[in-house]
mmCIF file of the C-alpha atoms, coordinates in Angstrom:
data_MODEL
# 
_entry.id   MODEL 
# 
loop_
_atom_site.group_PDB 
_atom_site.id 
_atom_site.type_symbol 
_atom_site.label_atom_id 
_atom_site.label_alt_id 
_atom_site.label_comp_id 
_atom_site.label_asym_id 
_atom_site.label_entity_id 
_atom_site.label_seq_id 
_atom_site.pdbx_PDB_ins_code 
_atom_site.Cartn_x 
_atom_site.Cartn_y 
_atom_site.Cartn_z 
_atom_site.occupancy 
_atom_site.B_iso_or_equiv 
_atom_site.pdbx_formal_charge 
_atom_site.auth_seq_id 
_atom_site.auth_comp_id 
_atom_site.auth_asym_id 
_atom_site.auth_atom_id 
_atom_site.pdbx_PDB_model_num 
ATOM 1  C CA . UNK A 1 1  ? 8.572   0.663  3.330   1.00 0.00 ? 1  UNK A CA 1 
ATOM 2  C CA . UNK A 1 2  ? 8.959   0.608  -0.544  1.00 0.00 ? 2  UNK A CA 1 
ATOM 3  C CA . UNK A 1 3  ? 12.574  -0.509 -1.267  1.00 0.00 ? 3  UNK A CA 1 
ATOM 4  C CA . UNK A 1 4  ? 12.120  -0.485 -4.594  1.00 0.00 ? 4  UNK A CA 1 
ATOM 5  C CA . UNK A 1 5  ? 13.176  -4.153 -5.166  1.00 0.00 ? 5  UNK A CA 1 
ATOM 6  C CA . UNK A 1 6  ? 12.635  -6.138 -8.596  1.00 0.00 ? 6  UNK A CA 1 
ATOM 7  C CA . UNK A 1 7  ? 10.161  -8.453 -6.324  1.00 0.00 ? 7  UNK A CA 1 
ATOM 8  C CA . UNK A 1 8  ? 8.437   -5.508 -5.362  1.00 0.00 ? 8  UNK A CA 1 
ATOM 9  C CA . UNK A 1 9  ? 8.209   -4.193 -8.572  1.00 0.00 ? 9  UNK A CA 1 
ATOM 10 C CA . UNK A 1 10 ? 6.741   -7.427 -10.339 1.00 0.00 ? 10 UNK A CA 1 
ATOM 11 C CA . UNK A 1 11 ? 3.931   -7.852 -7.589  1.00 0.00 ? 11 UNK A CA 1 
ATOM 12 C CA . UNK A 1 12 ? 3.055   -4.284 -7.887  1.00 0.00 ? 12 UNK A CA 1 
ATOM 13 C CA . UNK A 1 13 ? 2.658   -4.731 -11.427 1.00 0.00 ? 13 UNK A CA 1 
ATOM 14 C CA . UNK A 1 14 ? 0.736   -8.269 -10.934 1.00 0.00 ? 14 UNK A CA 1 
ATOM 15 C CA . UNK A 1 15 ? -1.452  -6.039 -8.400  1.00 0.00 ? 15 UNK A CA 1 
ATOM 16 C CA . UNK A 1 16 ? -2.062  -3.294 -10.971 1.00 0.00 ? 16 UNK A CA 1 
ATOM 17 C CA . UNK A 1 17 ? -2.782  -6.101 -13.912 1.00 0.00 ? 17 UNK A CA 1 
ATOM 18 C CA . UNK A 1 18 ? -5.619  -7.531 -11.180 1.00 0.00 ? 18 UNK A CA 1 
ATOM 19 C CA . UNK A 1 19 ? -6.763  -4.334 -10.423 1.00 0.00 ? 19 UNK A CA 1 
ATOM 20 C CA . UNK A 1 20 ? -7.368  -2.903 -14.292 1.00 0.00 ? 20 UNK A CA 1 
ATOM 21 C CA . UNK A 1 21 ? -9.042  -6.318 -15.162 1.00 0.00 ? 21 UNK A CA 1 
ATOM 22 C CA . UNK A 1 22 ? -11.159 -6.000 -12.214 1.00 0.00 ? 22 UNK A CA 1 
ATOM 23 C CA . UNK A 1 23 ? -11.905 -2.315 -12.996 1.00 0.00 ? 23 UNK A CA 1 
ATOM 24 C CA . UNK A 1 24 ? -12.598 -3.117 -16.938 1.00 0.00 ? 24 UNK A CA 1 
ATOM 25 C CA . UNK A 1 25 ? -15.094 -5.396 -15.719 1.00 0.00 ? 25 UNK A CA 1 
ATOM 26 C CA . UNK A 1 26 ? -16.976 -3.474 -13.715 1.00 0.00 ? 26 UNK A CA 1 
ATOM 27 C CA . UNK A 1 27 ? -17.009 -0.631 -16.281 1.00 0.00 ? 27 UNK A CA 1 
ATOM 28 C CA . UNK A 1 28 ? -17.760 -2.690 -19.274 1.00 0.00 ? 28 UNK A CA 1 
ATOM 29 C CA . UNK A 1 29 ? -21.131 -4.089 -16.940 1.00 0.00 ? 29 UNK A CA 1 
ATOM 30 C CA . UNK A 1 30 ? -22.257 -0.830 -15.514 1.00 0.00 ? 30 UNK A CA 1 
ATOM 31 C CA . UNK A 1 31 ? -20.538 2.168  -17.196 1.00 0.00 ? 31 UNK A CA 1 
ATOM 32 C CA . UNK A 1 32 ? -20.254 1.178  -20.926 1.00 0.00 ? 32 UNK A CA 1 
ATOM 33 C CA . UNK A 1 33 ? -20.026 5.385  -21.752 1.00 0.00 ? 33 UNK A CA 1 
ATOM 34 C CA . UNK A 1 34 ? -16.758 5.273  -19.358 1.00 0.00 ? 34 UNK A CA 1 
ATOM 35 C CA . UNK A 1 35 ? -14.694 2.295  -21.894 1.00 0.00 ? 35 UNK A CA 1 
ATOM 36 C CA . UNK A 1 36 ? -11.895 3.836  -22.914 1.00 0.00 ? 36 UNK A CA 1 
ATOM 37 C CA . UNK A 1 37 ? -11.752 6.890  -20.596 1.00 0.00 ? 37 UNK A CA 1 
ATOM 38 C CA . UNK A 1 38 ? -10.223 5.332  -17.401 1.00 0.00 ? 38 UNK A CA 1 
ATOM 39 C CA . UNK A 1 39 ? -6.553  5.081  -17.524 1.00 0.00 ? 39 UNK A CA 1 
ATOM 40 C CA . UNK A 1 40 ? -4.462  2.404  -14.600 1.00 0.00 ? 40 UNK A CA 1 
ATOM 41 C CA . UNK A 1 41 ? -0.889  3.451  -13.805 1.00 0.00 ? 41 UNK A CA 1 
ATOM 42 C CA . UNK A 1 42 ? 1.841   2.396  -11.750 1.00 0.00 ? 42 UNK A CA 1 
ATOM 43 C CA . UNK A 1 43 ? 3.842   5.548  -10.134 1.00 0.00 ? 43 UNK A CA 1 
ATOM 44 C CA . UNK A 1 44 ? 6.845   6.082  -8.298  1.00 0.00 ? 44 UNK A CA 1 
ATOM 45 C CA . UNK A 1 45 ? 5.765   7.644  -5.126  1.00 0.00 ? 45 UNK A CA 1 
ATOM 46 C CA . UNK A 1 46 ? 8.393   8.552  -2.700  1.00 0.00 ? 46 UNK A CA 1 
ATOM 47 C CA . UNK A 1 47 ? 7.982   7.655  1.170   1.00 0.00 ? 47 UNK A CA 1 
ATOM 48 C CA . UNK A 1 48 ? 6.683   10.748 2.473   1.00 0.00 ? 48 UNK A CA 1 
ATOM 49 C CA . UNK A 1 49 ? 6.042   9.213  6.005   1.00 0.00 ? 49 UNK A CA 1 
ATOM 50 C CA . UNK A 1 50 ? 8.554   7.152  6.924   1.00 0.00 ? 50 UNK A CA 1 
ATOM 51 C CA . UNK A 1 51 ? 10.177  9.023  9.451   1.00 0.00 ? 51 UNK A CA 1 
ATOM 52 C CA . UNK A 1 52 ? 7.290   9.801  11.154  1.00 0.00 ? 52 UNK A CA 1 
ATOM 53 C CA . UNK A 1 53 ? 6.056   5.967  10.588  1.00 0.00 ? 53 UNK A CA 1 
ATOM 54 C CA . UNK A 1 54 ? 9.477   4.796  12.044  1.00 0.00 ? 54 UNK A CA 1 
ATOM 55 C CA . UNK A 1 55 ? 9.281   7.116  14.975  1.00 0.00 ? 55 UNK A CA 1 
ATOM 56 C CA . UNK A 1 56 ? 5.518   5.882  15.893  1.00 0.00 ? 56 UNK A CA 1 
ATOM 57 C CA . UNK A 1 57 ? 6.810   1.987  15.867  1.00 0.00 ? 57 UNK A CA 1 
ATOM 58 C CA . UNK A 1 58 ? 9.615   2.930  18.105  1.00 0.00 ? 58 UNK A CA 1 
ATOM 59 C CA . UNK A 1 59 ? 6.998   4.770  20.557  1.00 0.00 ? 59 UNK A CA 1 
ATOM 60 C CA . UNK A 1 60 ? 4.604   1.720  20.459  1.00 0.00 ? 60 UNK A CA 1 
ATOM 61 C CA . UNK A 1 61 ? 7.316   -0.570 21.112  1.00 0.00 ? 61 UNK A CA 1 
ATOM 62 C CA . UNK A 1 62 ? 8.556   1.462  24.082  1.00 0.00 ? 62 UNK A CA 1 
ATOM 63 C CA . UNK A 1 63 ? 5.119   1.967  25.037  1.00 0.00 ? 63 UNK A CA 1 
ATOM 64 C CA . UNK A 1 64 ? 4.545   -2.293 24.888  1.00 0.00 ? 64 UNK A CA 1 
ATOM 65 C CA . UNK A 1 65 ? 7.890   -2.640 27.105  1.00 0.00 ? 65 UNK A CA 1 
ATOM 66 C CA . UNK A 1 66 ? 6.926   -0.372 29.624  1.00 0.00 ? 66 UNK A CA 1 
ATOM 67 C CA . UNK A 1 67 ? 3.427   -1.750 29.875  1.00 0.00 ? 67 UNK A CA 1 
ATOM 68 C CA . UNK A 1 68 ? 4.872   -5.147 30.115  1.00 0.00 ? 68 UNK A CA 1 
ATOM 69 C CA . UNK A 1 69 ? 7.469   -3.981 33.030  1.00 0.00 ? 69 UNK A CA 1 
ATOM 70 C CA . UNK A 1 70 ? 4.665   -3.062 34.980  1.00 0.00 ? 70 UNK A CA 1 
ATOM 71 C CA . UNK A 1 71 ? 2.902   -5.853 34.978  1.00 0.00 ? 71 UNK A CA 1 
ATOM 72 C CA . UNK A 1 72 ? 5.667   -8.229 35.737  1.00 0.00 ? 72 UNK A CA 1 
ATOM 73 C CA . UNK A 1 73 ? 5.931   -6.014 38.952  1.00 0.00 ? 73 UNK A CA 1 
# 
């Protein structure tokens, strides 16, 4: 889950440099009508899912123990 660390935040923002370069490039080659008119941000999104997300790792993990109880039977 996003903890919103300073790491974090610096690799997201070397992730989002790579991606715009990568994106520029493409647009420059094929869309040359498009420079200019595509804009690359970085938001804040908050973690929507991660209850849910934590309650299906704790059900796979049961569900992993169990299946691994029966088998030692």
């Amino acid at each position: 889950m996003d903890t919103g660390s300073e790491m974090q935040f610096s690799s997201k923002n070397s992730e989002i440099s790579t991606l715009k370069a990568s994106l520029e490039t493409v647009v420059s080659a094929h869309y040359p009508a498009m420079m200019g008119h595509i804009a690359v941000r970085l938001v804040a999104c908050p973690a929507v899912c991660a209850e849910a997300l934590n309650l299906l790792t704790r059900l796979v993990f049961l569900t992993v123990s169990k299946q691994k109880n029966l088998l030692e039977m």
